[in-house]
C-alpha positions in Angstrom: 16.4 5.0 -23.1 16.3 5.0 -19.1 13.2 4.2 -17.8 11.3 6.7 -15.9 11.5 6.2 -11.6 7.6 5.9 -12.2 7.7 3.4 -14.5 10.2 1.1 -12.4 8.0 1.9 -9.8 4.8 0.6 -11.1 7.3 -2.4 -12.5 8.3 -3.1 -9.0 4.4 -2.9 -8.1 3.0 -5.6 -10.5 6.3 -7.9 -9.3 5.2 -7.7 -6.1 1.8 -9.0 -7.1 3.2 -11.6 -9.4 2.3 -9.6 -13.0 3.1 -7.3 -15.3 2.9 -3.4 -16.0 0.0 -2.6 -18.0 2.0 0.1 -20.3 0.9 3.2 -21.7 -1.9 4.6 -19.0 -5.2 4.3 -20.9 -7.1 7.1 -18.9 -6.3 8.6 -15.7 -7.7 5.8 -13.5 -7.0 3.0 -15.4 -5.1 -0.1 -13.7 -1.8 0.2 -13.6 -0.7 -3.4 -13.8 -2.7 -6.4 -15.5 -3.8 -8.4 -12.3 -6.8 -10.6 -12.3 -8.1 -9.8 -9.1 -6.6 -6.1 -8.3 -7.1 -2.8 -9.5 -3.7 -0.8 -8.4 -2.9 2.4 -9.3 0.5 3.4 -8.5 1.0 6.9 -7.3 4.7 8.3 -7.2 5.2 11.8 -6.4 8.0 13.9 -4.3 5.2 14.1 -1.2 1.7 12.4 -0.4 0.3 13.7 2.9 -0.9 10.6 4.5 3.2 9.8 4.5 3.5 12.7 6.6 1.1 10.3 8.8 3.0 7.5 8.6 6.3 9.0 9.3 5.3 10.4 12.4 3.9 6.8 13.4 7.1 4.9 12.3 9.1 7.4 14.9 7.2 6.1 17.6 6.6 2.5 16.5 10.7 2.0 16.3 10.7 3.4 19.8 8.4 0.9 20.7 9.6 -1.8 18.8 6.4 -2.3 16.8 5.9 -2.3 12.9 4.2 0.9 12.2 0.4 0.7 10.6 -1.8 3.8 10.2 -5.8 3.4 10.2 -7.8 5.8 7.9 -11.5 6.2 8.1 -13.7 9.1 6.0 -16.7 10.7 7.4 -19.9 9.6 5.5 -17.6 6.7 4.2 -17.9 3.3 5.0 -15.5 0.7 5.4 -11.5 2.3 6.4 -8.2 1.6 5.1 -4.2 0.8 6.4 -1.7 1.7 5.6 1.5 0.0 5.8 4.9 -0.4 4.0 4.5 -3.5 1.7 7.6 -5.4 3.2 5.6 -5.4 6.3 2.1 -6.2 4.7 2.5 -9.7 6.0 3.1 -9.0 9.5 0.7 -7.4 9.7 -2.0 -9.8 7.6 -0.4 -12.6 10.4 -1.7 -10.1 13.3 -4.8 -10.0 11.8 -4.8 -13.6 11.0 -4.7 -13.8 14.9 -6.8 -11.9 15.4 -9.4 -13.2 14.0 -8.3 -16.8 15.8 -8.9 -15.2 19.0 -12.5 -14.5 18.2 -11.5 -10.2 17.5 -14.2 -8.6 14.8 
């Protein structure tokens, strides 16, 4: 039996965090890999619209050269989220890394 493209792609997930798929999804927000430290859930679907985001960012970051990074905030949320491809993730962590060197908030 093949395994489903959601499956491989919570697989690929927990390799990427150095663990395993937890298996069969206990309740709808239950982790989706056994990490000590994370709670992921893996979302796989034809479209998400904050990709539509992101695409339109990556056109102009490869114009520019840049790696492309989109910033999310909520009203009456605190705190905000980015969101970047995860072979970049590093990059990016180095530019904050930087950053924060530099004496940056």
């Amino acid at each position: 039996m093949h395994r489903r493209t959601w499956q491989k792609f919570e697989q690929a997930v927990a390799r990427f965090f150095g663990c395993q798929r937890s298996g069969p999804m206990q309740s709808k927000d239950a982790n989706d890999i056994d990490h000590d430290t994370l709670h992921v859930q893996c979302k796989h679907g034809k479209r998400h619209a904050i990709i539509s985001v992101w695409d339109a960012a990556k056109l102009v970051a490869d114009k520019d050269g840049k790696i492309p990074c989109v910033a999310i905030r909520q009203t009456g949320r605190k705190g905000w989220w980015l969101l970047v491809k995860a072979d970049d993730l590093t990059a990016v962590a180095n530019q904050r890394s930087i950053a924060k060197q530099e004496g940056a908030e």
